[in-house]
N, C-alpha and C positions, 0 to 999 in steps of 0.2 A: 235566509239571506239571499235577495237576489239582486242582478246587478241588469240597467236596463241600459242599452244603448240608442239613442234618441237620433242618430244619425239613420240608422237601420231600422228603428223602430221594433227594435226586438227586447222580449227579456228572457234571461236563464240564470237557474239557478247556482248559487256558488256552493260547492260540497264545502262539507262539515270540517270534513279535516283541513279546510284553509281557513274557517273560521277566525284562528289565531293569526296566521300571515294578514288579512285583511284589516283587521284590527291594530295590529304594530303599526301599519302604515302611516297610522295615524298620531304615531308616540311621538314626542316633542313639538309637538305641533305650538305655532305661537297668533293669537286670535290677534287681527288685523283689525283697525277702525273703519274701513270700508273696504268695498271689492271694488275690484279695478274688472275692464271689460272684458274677460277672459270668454274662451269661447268655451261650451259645455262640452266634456269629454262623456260623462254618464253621468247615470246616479246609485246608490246600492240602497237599498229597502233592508230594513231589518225587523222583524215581526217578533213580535212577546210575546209569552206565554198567556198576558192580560188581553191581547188583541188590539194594544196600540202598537205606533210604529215608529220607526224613525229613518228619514231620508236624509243623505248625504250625496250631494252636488258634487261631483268632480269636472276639476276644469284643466285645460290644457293651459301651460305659461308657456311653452320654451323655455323653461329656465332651469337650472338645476333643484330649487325647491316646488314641489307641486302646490295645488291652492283645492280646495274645496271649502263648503258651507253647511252646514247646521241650522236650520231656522234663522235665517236672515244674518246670522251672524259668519263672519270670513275667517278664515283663518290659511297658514301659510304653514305646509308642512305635506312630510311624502313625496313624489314626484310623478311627474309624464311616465316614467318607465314602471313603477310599480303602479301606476292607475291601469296600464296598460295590461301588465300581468294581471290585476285582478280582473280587466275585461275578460282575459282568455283564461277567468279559472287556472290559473299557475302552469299554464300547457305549454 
């Protein structure tokens, strides 16, 4: 799992043992009919064992709920401060 910062143009790896925290982040999430014009905080890559992938868009709201994407589809769930944590690997 890595998580890539497009402001900085960097990527790095998220260790294993936050796997799970990374993941919650995304529990209750509720899938939106369209994105609104949110600016892009990151994205996290998650690589299979099969060698596909899957990308998640995280975006900043200022809001108390966060927003990211899945293959074109939105959704509204998580926040600014835990997208943040999982930028800095839970540091």
């Amino acid at each position: 799992m890595i998580v890539y910062d497009p402001n900085q143009e960097i990527s790095k790896p998220i260790s294993k043992e936050n796997y799970s925290k990374v993941l919650s982040a995304f529990n209750k999430s509720k899938r939106i009919v369209f994105g609104v014009k949110w600016q892009v905080f990151g994205m996290i890559a998650i690589k299979y064992d099969d060698g596909s992938s899957l990308y998640i868009y995280l975006y900043t709201t200022g809001e108390n709920i966060g927003a990211y994407s899945i293959d074109r589809a939105y959704y509204r769930g998580g926040s600014d401060s835990i997208f943040e944590k999982i930028h800095n690997n839970f540091e």
